[in-house]
Every structure is written in structure tokens, then in C-alpha cells.
N, CA, C and O atoms as a GROMACS GRO file, in nm:
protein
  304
    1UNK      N    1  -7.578  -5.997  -7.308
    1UNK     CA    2  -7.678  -6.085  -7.251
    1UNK      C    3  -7.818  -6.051  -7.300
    1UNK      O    4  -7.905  -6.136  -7.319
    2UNK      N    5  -7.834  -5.914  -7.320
    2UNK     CA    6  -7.994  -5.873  -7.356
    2UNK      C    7  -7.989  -5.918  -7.504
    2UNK      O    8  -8.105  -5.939  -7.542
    3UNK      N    9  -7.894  -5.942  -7.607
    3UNK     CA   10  -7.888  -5.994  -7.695
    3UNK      C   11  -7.912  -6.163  -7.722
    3UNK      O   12  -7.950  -6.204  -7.831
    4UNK      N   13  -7.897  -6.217  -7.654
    4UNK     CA   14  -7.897  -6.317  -7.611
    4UNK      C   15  -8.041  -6.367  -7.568
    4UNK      O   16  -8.100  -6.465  -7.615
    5UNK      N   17  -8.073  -6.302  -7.494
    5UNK     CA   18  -8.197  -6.301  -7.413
    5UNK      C   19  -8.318  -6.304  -7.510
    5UNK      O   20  -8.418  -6.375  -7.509
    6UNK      N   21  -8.280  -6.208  -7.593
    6UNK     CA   22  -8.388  -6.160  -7.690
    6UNK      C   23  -8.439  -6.261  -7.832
    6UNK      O   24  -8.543  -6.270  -7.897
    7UNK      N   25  -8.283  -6.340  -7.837
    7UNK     CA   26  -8.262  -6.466  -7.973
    7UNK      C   27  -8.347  -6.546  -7.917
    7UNK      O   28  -8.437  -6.592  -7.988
    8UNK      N   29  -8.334  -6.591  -7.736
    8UNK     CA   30  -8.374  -6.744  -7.717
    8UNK      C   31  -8.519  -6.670  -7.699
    8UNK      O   32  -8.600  -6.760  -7.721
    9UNK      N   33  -8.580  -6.566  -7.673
    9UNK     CA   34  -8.707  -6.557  -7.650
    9UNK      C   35  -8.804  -6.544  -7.791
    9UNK      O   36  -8.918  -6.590  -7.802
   10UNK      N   37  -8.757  -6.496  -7.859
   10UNK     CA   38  -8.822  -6.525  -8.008
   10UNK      C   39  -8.785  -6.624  -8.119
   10UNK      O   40  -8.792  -6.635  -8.242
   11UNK      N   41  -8.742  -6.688  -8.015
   11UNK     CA   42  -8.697  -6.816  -8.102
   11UNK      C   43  -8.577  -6.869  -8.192
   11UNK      O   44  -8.539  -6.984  -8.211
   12UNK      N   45  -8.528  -6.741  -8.246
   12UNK     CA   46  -8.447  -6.721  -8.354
   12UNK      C   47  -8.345  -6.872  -8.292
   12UNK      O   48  -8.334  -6.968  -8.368
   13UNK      N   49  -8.291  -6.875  -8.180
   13UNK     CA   50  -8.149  -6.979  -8.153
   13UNK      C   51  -8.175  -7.172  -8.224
   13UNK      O   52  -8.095  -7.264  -8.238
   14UNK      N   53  -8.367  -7.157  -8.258
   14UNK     CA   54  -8.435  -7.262  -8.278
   14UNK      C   55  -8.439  -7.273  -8.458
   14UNK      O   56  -8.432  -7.374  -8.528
   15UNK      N   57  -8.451  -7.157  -8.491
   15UNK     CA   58  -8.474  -7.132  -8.648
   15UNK      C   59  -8.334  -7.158  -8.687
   15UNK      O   60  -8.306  -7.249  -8.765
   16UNK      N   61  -8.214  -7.054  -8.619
   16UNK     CA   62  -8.078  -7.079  -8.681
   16UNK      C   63  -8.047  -7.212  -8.694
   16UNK      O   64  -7.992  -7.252  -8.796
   17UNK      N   65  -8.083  -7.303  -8.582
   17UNK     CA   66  -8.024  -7.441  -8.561
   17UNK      C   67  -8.127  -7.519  -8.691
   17UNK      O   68  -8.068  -7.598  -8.764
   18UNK      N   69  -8.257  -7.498  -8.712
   18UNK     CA   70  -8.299  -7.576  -8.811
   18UNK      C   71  -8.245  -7.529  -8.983
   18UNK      O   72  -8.247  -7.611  -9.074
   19UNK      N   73  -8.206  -7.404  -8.998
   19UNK     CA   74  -8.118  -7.362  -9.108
   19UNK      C   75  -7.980  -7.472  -9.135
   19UNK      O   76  -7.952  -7.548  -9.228
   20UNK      N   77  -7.921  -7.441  -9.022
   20UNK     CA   78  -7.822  -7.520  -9.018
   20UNK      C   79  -7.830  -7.700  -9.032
   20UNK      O   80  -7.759  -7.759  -9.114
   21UNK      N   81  -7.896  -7.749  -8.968
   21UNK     CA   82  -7.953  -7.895  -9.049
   21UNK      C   83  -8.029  -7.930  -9.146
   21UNK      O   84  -8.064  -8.046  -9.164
   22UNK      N   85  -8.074  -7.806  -9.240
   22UNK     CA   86  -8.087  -7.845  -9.346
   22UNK      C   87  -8.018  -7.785  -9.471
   22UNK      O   88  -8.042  -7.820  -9.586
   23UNK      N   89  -7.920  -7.678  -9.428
   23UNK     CA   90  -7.764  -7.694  -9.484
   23UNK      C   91  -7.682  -7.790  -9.502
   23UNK      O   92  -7.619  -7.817  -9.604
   24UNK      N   93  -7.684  -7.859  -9.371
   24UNK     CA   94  -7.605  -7.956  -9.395
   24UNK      C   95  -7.665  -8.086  -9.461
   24UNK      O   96  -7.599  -8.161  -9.533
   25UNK      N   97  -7.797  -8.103  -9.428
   25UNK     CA   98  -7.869  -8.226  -9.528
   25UNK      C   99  -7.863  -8.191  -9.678
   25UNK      O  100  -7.856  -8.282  -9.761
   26UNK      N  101  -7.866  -8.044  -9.720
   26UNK     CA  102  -7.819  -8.077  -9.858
   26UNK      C  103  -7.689  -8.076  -9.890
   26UNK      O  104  -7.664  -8.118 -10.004
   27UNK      N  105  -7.608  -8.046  -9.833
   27UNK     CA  106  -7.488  -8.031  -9.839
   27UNK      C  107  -7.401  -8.211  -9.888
   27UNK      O  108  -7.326  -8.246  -9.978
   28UNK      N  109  -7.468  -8.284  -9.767
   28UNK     CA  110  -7.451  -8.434  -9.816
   28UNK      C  111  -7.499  -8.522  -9.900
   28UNK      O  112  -7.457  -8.632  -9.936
   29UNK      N  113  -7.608  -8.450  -9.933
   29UNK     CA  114  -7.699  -8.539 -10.036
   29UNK      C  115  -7.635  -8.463 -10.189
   29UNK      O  116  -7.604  -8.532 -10.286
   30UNK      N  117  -7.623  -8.321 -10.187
   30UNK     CA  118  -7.543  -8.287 -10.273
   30UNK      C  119  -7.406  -8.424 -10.269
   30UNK      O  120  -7.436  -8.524 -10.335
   31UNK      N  121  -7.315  -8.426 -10.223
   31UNK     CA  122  -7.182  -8.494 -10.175
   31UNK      C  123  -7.209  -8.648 -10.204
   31UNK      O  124  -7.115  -8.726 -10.222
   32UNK      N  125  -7.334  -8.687 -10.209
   32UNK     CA  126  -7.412  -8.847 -10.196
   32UNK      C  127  -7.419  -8.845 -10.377
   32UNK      O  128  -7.351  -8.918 -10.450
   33UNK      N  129  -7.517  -8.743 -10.422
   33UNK     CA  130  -7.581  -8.812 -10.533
   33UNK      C  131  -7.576  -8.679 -10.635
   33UNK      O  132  -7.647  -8.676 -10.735
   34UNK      N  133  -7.505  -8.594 -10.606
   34UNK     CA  134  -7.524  -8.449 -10.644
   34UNK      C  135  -7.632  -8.345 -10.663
   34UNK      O  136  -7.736  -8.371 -10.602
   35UNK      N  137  -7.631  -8.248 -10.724
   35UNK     CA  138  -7.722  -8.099 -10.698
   35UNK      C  139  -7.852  -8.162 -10.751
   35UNK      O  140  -7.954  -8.152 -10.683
   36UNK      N  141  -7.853  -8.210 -10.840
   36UNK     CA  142  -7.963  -8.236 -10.935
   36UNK      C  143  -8.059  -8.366 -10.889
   36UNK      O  144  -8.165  -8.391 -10.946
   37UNK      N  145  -8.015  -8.432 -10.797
   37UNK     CA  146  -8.129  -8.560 -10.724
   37UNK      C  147  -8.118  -8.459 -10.563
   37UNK      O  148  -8.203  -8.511 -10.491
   38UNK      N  149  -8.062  -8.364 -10.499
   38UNK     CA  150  -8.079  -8.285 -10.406
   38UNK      C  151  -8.203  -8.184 -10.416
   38UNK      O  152  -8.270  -8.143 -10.321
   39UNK      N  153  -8.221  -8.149 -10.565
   39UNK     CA  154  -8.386  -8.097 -10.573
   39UNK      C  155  -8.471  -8.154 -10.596
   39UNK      O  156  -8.560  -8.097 -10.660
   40UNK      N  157  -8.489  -8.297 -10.558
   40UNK     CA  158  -8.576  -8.382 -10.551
   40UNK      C  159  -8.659  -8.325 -10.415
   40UNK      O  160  -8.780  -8.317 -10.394
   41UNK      N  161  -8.570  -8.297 -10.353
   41UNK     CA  162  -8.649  -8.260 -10.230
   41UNK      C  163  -8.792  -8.162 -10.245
   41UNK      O  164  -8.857  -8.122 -10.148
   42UNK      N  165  -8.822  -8.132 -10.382
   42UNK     CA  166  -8.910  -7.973 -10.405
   42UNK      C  167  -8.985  -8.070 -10.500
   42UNK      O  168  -9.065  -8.003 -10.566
   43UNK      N  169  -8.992  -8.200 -10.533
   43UNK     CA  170  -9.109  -8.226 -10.605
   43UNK      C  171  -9.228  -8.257 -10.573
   43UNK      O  172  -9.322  -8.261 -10.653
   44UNK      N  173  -9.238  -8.290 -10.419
   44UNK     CA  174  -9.372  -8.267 -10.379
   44UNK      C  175  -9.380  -8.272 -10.186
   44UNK      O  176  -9.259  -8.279 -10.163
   45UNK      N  177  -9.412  -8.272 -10.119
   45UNK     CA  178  -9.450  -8.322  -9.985
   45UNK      C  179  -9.378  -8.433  -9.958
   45UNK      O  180  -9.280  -8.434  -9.883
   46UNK      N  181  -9.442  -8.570 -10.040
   46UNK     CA  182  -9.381  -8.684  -9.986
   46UNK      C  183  -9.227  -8.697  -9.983
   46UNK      O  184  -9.164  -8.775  -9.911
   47UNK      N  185  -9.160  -8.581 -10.098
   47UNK     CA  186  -9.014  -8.612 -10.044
   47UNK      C  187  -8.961  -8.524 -10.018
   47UNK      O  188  -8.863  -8.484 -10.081
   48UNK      N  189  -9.017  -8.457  -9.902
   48UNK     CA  190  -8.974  -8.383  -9.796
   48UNK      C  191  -8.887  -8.494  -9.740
   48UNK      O  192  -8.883  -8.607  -9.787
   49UNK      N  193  -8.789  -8.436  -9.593
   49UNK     CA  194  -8.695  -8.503  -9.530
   49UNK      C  195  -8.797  -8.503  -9.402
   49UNK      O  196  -8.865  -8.407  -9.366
   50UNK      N  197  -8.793  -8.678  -9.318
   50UNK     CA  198  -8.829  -8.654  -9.206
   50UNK      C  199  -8.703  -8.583  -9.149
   50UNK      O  200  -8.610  -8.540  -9.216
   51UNK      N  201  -8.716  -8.576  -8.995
   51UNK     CA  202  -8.616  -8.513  -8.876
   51UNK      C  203  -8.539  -8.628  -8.875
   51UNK      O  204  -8.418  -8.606  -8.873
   52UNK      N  205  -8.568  -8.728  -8.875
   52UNK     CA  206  -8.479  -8.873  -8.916
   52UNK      C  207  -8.378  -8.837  -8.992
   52UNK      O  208  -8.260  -8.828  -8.960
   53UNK      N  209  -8.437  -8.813  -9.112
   53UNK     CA  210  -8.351  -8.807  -9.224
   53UNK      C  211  -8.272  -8.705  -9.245
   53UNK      O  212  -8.169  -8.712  -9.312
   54UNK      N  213  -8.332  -8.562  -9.168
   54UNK     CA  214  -8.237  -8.463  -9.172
   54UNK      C  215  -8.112  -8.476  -9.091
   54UNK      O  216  -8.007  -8.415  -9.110
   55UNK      N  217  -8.139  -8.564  -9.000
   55UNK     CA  218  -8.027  -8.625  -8.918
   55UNK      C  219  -7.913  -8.696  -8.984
   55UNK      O  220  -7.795  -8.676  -8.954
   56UNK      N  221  -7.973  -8.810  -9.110
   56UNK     CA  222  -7.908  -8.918  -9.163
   56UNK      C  223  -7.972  -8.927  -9.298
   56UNK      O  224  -8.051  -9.016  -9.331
   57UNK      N  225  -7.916  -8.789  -9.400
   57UNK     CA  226  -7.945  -8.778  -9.498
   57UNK      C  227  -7.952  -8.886  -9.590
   57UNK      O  228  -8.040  -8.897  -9.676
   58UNK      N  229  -7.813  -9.004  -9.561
   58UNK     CA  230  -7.854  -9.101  -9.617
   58UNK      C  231  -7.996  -9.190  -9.634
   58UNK      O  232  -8.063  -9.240  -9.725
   59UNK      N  233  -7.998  -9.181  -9.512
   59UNK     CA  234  -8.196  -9.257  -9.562
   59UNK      C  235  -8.299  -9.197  -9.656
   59UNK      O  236  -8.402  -9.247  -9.703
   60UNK      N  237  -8.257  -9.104  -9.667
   60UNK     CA  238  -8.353  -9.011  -9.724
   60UNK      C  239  -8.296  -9.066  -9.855
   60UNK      O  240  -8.374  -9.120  -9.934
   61UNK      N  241  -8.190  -9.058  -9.878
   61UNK     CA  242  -8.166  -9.066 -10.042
   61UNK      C  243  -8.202  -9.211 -10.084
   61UNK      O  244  -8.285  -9.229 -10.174
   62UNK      N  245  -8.130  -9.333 -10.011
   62UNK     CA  246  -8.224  -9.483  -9.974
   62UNK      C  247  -8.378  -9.450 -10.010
   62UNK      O  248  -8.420  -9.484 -10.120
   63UNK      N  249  -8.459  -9.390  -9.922
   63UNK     CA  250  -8.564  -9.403  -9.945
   63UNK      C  251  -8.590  -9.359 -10.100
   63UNK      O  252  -8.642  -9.430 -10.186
   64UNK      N  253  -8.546  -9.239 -10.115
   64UNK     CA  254  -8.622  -9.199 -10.271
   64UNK      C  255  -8.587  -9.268 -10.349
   64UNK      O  256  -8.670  -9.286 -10.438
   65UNK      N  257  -8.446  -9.349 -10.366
   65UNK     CA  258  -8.405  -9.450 -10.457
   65UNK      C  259  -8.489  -9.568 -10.456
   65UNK      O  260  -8.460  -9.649 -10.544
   66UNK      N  261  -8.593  -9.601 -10.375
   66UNK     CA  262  -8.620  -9.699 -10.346
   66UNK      C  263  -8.762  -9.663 -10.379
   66UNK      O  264  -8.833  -9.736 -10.447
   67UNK      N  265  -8.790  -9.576 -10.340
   67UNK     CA  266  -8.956  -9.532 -10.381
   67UNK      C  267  -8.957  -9.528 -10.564
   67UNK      O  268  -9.050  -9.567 -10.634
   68UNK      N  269  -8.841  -9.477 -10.605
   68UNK     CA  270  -8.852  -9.442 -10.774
   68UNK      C  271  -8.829  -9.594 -10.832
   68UNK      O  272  -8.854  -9.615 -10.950
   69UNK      N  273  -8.798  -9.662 -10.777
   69UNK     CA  274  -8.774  -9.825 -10.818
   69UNK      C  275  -8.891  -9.904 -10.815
   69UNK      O  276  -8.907  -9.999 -10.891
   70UNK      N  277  -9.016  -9.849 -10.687
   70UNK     CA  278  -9.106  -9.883 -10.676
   70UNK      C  279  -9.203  -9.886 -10.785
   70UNK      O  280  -9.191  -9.782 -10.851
   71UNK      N  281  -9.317  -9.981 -10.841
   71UNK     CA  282  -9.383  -9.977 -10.951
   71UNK      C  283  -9.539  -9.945 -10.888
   71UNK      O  284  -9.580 -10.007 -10.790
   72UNK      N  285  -9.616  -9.843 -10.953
   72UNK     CA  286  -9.710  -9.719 -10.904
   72UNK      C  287  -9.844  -9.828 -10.977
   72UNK      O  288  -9.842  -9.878 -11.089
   73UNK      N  289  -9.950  -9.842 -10.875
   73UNK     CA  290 -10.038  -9.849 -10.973
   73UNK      C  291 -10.184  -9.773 -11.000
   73UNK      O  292 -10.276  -9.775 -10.919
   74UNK      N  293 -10.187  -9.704 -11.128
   74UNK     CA  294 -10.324  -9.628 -11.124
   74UNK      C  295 -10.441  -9.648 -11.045
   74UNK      O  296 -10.472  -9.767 -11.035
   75UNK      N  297 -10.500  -9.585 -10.999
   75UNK     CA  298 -10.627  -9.594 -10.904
   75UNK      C  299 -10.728  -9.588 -11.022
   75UNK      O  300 -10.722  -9.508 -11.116
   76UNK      N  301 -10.838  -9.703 -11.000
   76UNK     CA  302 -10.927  -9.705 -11.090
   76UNK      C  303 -11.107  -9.644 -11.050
   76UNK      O  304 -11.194  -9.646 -11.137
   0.00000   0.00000   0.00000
């Protein structure tokens, strides 16, 4: 119990559980689109995963497919 006690008071039972959903968000997006559009996730901020998406990795991959389809225009 003092083991126990000690996880939920420094948080750790909060950190393990966010490890674990974003194990498993790459795990599917790996499984979706493979390893190599799964480190998309590290090219900048914007394609970070919301909590949405870490939920329903699919959107996330929707979205970036959909953002890279999108046509950018220079700021003048």
C-alpha cells in the first residue's frame, strides 16, 4: 500500500498511463501507415497528436494526410 501510495502521490500512475497512450498511438499509426509517416509526429509542433487523436489515432493520420494535400501559400 505505501507503494502505492507513493505512485499516486507523485504522480507516476498519471505519467505511466500517458506512456501507455502514446504507445499505443504509435503502435496504430505504425499498423495504419507504417514507421516512416509515424515520425511525422517529430516534424514540428503542429503535428503533434491532440488528446483526441491520441485517443483515435486515426484522425490524426486523416488530418496530416489532409494537411500535406493542402496547398501553402507564401506570406508576402
Amino acid at each position: 500500500q505505501a507503494e502505492l501510495f507513493f505512485i499516486k502521490l507523485t504522480g507516476l500512475d498519471m505519467k505511466l498511463e500517458q506512456y501507455r497512450l502514446g504507445e499505443s498511438f504509435i503502435n496504430e499509426v505504425v499498423r495504419l501507415r507504417g514507421d516512416r509517416f509515424a515520425h511525422r509526429v517529430w516534424e514540428g509542433p503542429e503535428m503533434l497528436p491532440t488528446l483526441a487523436e491520441l485517443r483515435q489515432p486515426a484522425t490524426w493520420v486523416e488530418r496530416i494526410e489532409r494537411d500535406a494535400l493542402t496547398p501553402t501559400t507564401p506570406f508576402e
